[in-house]
C-alpha positions as CSV (number, residue, x, y, z in Angstrom):
1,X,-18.4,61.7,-30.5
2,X,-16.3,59.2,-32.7
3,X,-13.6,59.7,-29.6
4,X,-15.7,57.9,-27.4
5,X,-17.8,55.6,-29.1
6,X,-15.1,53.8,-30.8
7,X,-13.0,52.4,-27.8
8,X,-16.1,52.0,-25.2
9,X,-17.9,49.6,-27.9
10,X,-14.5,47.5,-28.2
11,X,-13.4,47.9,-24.6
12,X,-17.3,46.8,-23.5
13,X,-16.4,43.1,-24.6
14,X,-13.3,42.8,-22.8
15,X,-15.5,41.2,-20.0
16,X,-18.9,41.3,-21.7
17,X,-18.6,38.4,-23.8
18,X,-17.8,35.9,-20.8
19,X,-20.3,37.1,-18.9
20,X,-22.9,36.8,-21.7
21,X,-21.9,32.8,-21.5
22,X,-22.1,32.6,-17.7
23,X,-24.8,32.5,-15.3
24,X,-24.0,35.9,-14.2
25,X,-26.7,38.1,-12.6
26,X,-28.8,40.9,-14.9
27,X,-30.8,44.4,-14.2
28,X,-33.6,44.1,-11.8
29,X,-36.3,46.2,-13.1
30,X,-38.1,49.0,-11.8
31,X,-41.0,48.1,-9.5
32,X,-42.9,50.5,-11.2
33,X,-42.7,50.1,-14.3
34,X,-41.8,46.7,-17.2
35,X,-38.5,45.4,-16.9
36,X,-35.7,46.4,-19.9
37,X,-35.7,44.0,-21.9
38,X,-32.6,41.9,-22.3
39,X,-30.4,42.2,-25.4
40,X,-29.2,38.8,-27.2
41,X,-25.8,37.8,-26.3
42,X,-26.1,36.1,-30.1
43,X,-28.4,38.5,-32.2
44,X,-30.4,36.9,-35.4
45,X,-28.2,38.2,-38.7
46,X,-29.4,41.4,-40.4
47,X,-32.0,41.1,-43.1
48,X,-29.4,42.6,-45.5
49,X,-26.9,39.8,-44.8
50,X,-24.4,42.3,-43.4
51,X,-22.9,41.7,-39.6
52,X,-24.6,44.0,-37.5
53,X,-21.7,45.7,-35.1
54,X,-22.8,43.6,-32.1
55,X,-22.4,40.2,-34.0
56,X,-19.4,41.2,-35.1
57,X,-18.0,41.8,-31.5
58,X,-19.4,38.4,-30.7
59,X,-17.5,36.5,-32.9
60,X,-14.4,38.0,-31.6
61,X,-12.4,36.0,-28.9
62,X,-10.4,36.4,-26.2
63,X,-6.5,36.8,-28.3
64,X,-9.0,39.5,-30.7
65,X,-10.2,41.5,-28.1
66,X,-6.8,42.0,-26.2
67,X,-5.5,43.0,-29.6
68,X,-8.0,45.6,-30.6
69,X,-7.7,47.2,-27.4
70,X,-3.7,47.3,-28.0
71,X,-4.1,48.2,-31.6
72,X,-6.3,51.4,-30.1
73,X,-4.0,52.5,-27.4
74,X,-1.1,52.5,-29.8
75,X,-3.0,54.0,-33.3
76,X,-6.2,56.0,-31.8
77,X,-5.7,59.5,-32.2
78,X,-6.5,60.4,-29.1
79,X,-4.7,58.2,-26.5
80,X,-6.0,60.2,-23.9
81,X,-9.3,58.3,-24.4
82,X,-8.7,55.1,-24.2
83,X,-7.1,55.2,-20.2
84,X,-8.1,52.8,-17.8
85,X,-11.3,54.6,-16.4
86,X,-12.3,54.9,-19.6
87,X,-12.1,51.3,-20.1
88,X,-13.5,50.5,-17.0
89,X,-16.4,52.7,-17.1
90,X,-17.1,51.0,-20.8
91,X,-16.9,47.9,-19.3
92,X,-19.3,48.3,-16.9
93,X,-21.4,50.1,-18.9
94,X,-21.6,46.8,-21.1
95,X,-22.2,44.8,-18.5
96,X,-25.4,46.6,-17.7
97,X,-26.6,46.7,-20.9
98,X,-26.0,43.0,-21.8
99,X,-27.2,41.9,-18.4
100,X,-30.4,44.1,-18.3
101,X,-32.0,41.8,-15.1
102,X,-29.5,41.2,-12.9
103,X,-27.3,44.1,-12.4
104,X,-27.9,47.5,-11.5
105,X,-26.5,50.8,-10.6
106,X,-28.4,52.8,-7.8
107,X,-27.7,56.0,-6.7
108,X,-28.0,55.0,-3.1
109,X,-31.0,53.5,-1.0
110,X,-33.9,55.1,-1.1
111,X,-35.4,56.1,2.4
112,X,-38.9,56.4,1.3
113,X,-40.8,53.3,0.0
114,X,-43.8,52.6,-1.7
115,X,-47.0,51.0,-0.2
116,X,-47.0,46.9,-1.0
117,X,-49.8,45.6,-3.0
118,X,-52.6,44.1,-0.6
119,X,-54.0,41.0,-1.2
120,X,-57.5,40.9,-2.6
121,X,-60.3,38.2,-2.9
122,X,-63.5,37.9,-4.4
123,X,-66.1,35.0,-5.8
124,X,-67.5,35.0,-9.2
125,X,-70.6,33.1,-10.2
126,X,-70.9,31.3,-6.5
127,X,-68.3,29.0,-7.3
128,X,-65.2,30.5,-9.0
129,X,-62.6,31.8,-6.3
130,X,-60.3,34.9,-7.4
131,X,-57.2,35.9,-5.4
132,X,-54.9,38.0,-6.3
133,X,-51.8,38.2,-4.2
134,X,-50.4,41.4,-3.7
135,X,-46.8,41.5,-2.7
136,X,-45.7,38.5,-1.4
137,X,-45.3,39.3,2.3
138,X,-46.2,37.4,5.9
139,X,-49.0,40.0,5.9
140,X,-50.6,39.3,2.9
141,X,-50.0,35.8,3.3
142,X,-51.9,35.5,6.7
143,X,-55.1,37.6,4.2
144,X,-54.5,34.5,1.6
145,X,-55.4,32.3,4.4
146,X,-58.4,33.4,5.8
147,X,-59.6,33.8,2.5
148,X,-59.0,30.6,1.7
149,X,-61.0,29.6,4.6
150,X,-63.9,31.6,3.5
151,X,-63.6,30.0,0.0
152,X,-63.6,26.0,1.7
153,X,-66.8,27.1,3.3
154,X,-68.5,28.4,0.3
155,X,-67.6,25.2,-2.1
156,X,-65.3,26.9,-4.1
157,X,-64.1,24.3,-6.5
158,X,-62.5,26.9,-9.0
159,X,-59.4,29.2,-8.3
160,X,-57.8,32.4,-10.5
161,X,-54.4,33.1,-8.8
162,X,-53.5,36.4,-10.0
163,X,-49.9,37.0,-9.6
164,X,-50.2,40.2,-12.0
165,X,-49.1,42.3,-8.9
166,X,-46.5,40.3,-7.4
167,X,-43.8,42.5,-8.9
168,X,-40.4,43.8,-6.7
169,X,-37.6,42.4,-4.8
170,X,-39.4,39.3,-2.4
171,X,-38.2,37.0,0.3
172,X,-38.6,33.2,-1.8
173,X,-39.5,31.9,1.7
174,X,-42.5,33.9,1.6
175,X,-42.9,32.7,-2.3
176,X,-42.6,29.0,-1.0
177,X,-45.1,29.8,1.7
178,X,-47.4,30.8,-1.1
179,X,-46.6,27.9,-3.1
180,X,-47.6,25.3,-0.6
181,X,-51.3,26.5,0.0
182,X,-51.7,25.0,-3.1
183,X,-49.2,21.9,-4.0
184,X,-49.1,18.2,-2.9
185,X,-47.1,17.8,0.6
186,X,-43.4,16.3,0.3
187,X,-42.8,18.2,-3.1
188,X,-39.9,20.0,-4.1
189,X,-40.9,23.3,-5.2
190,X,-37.4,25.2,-6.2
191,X,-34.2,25.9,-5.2
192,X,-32.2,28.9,-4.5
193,X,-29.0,28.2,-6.4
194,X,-25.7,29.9,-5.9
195,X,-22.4,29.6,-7.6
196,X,-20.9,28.9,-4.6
197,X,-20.6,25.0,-3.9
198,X,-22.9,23.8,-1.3
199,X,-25.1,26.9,-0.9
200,X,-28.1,25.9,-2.7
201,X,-30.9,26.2,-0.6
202,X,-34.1,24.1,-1.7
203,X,-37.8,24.7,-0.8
204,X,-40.0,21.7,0.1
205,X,-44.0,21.4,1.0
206,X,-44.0,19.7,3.9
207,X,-47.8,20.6,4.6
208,X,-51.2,19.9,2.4
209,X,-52.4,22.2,0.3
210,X,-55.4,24.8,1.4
211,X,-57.1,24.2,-2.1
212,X,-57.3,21.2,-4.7
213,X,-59.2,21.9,-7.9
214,X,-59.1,23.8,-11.5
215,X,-56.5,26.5,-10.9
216,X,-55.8,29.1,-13.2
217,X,-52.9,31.7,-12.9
218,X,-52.8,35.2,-14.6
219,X,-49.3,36.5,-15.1
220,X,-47.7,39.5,-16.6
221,X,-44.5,41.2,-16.7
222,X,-45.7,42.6,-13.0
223,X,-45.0,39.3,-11.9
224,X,-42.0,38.8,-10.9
225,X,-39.4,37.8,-8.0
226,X,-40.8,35.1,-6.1
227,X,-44.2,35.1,-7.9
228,X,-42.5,33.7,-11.1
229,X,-40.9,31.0,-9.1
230,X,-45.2,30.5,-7.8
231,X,-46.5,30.4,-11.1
232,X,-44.2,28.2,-12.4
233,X,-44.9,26.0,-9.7
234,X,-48.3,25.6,-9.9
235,X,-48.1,25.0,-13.2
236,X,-45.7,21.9,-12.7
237,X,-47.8,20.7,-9.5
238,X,-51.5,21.9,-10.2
239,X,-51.4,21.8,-14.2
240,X,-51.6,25.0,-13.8
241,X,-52.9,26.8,-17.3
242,X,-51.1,30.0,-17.1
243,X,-52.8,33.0,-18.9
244,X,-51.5,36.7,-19.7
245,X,-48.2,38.2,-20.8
246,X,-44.4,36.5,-20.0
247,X,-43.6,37.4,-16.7
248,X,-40.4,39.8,-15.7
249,X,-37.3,37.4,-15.9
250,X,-36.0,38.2,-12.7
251,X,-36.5,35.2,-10.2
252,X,-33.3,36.4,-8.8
253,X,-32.1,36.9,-5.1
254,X,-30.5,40.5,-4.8
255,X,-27.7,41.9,-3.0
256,X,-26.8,45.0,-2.7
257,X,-23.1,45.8,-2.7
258,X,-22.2,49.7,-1.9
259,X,-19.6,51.9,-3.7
260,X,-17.1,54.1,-2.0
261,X,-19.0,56.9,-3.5
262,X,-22.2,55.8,-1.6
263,X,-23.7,54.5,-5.1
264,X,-24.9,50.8,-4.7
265,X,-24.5,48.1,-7.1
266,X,-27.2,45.8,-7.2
267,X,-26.2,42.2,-8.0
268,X,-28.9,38.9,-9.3
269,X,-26.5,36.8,-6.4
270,X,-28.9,33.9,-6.6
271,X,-31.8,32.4,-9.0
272,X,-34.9,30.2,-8.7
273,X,-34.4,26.8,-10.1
274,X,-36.9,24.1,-11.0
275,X,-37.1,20.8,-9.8
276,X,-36.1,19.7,-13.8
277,X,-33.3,21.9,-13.1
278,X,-34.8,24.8,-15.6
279,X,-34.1,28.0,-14.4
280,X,-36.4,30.8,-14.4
281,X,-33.1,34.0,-14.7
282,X,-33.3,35.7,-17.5
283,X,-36.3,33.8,-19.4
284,X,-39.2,34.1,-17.3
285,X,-42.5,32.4,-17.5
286,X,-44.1,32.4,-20.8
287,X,-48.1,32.1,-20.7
288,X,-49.8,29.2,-21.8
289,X,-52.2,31.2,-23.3
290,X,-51.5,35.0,-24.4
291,X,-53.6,37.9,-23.7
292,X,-52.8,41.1,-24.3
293,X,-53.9,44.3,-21.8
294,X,-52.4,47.5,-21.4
295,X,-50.7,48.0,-18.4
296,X,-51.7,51.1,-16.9
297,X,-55.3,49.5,-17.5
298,X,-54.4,47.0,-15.5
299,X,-53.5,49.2,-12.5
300,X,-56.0,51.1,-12.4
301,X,-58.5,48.3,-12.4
302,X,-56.5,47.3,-9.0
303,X,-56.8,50.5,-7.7
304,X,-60.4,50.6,-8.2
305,X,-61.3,47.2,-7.3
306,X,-61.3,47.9,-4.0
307,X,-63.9,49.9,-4.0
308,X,-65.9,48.2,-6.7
309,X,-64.5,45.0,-6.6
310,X,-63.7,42.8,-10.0
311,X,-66.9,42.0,-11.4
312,X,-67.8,45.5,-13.2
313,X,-64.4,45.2,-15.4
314,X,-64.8,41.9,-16.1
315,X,-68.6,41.8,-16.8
316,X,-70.3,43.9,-19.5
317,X,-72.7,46.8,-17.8
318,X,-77.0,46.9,-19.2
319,X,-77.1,49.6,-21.7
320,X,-80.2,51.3,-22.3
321,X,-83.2,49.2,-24.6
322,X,-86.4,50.1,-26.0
323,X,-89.2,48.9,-23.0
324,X,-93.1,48.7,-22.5
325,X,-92.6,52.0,-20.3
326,X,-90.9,54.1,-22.9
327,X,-93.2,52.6,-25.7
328,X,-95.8,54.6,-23.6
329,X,-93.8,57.5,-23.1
330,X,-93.0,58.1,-26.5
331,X,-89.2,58.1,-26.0
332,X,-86.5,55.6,-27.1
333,X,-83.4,55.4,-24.5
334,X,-81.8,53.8,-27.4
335,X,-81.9,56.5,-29.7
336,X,-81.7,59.5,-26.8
337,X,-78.5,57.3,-25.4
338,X,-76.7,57.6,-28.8
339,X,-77.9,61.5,-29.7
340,X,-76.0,62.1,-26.0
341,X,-73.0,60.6,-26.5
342,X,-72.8,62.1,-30.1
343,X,-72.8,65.6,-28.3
344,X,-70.6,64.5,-25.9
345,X,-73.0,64.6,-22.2
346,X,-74.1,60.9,-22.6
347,X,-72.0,58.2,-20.9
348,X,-68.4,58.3,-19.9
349,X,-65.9,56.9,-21.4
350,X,-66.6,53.2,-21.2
351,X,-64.1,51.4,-18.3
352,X,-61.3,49.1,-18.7
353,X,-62.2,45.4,-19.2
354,X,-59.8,42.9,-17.8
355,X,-59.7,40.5,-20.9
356,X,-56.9,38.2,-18.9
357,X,-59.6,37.8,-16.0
358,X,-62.2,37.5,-18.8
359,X,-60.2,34.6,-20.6
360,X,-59.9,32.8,-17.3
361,X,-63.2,32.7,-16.6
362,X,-64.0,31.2,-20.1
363,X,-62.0,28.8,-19.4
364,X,-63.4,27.5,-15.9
365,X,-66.7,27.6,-17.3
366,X,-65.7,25.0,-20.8
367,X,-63.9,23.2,-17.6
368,X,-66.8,22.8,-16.1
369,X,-68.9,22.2,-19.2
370,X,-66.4,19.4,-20.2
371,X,-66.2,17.8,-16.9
372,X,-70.6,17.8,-17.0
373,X,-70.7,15.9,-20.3
C-alpha cells in the first residue's frame, strides 16, 4: 500500500495545483443521481492546528513539486513505482478528483438512454400557475408554450418554475429559449465562454416574454446544465425568489474526447456566464430561501404526479372526525382510525409532501396579501 500511495499523492500535484487556479473544466455528475461534490483547492486548517496532507501539498510550488518527484525517483525503495504511467495515471487521477464537475472518465458511450423528463403543468387555487420543465428539449419547450397559453386565458398572475428536473447534459440554446418566455426583450441572458479568444457565444431575448408577474423558482441539485443558467436568469430579470437546495454546479458545455482504448474523456469545454460576468462553473445557484426534501421523495412525487397531479402532496388530506352521523351510530372514526393504525390495517403510510412547492405557495399567497393591503 505505502508503495503506491506515497508517490501518486505527490505526483497528483504535478498538474493539479495549476489547474485548481484555472478555469479548467470539472466532473459532470451522474444524471441519476447528486453530483460529487467538489473538493477545496484551499481547505479550511484542521481543528487541531496541524496541516492536513492536502494543505500541505497546496503550499508547495512549482521548484517543490519537481523536487519531490526527483527526491522519490532517486530515494523510494521501489523505483519501479514511481515510472511514468505511474505518474501519469496519478496525475489524472488528481485531476478528477480535484475537478469533480467538469471532467470525467467514461467507459464508452452508452447506446441505451433514458427517457427525458416531460414537462408538466397544473393551477393551484385558480390563480397560481405551476410548471415544471422537464428536460430542457424543443419538445418540451413547444408543451411550455401551450401551457402558457392556457395559463394567459385563465388570469394566471402567479408562476412556480420548477427546474428540480432539469438535470443532464442540455443544449443552452434550448436553455435560452426557455429563458426568454419569461424575461424583458433586448436582454442579455448569458454567455457561453470559451478559453479560446473570440469564441464566446452570447444569448440575447429578442422576443417579449409569454408571462409577467410573481415568479417563483424551485431548484435543487437536479437542476443543472442549462437550467442553472434559467434560474439564475430569472432571478436577475424577474426578481426571481429562488427556493430549494443549491443547484448541481455544472452550467458547463461538454465534449467528449475519445481514448485509443475506446474509453471517453468527458471535458467542461465551455461555461455559462452572467451578464455581471459571474460565472455559474463550479458554484452553482444557491437558493434564496432553503428547504430541505429528500430526493428520492422528490422523484417519486414526479412520477406520481402524473397521475394524481401536485395538489395531494402539497395539500394536507381530511382525516377522519367525530360527526352528527357517527354520534348516532355510536362509533368514533377518530378513535377506530387510531386503534387501526396501532394494529397496523389502518391507513398507509402517509405520502410525501413537497415542502419546496409548499414554501412557494406561502409565499405567493403573503405576495398577494401584501400587495392587497
Amino acid at each position: 500500500m505505502v508503495r503506491f500511495i506515497t508517490p501518486a499523492a505527490i505526483s497528483i500535484l504535478m498538474m493539479a495545483n495549476g489547474f485548481a487556479q484555472s478555469s479548467a473544466p470539472s466532473i459532470f455528475p451522474a444524471p441519476s443521481g447528486p453530483p460529487t461534490p467538489a473538493k477545496s483547492a484551499t481547505p479550511s486548517p484542521s481543528p487541531s492546528g496541524t496541516p492536513s496532507t492536502q494543505e500541505l501539498i497546496n503550499s508547495l510550488g512549482q521548484a517543490d513539486l519537481q523536487a519531490a518527484i526527483t527526491l522519490l525517483k532517486n530515494n523510494f525503495t521501489n523505483p519501479d513505482a514511481i515510472n511514468e504511467t505511474e505518474l501519469n495515471r496519478a496525475t489524472l487521477e488528481g485531476l478528477l478528483l480535484r475537478q469533480p464537475r467538469g471532467l470525467m472518465l467514461l467507459p464508452s458511450h452508452q447506446s441505451g438512454q433514458s427517457a427525458e423528463p416531460a414537462c408538466y403543468a397544473e393551477i393551484f387555487e385558480g390563480h397560481v400557475g405551476y410548471l415544471r420543465s422537464g428536460a430542457l428539449t424543443t419538445a418540451n419547450l413547444k408543451v411550455m408554450d401551450r401551457k402558457l397559453a392556457e395559463f394567459s386565458l385563465k388570469k394566471v398572475d402567479a408562476l412556480i418554475v420548477d427546474l428540480r428536473d432539469s438535470s443532464g447534459p442540455s443544449s443552452f440554446e434550448i436553455a435560452a429559449e426557455f429563458a426568454k418566455r419569461f424575461c424583458p426583450k433586448g436582454k442579455m441572458l448569458f454567455t457561453l465562454h470559451r478559453p479560446a479568444p473570440r469564441q464566446d457565444r452570447p444569448f440575447t431575448s429578442e422576443r417579449d416574454p409569454a408571462f409577467q408577474g410573481v415568479t417563483v423558482v424551485l431548484a435543487d441539485r437536479d437542476t443543472g446544465g442549462g437550467g442553472e443558467a434559467v434560474a439564475a436568469v430569472l432571478r436577475l430579470y424577474d426578481k426571481a425568489l429562488i427556493i430549494g437546495q443549491p443547484t448541481a454546479g455544472c452550467a458547463v458545455e461538454y465534449s467528449d474526447l475519445p481514448l485509443p482504448n475506446g474509453k471517453i474523456l468527458r471535458v467542461a469545454a465551455a461555461e455559462a456566464v452572467l451578464p455581471d460576468g459571474q460565472s455559474l462553473f463550479p458554484d452553482g445557484v444557491k437558493p434564496d430561501l432553503l428547504v430541505e426534501m429528500s430526493m428520492s421523495d422528490k422523484r417519486q412525487i414526479f412520477q406520481l404526479s402524473g397521475e394524481k397531479g401536485m395538489s395531494p402532496f402539497v395539500y394536507e388530506t381530511e382525516h377522519p372526525h367525530l360527526n352528527e352521523a357517527a354520534l348516532l351510530a355510536g362509533t368514533n372514526p377518530e378513535l377506530d382510525a387510531a386503534e387501526a393504525q396501532r394494529r397496523g390495517r389502518g391507513r398507509e403510510k402517509l405520502p410525501a409532501r413537497d415542502p419546496v412547492l409548499q414554501r412557494a405557495l406561502d409565499l405567493v399567497t403573503s405576495v398577494e396579501i401584501l400587495e392587497k393591503r
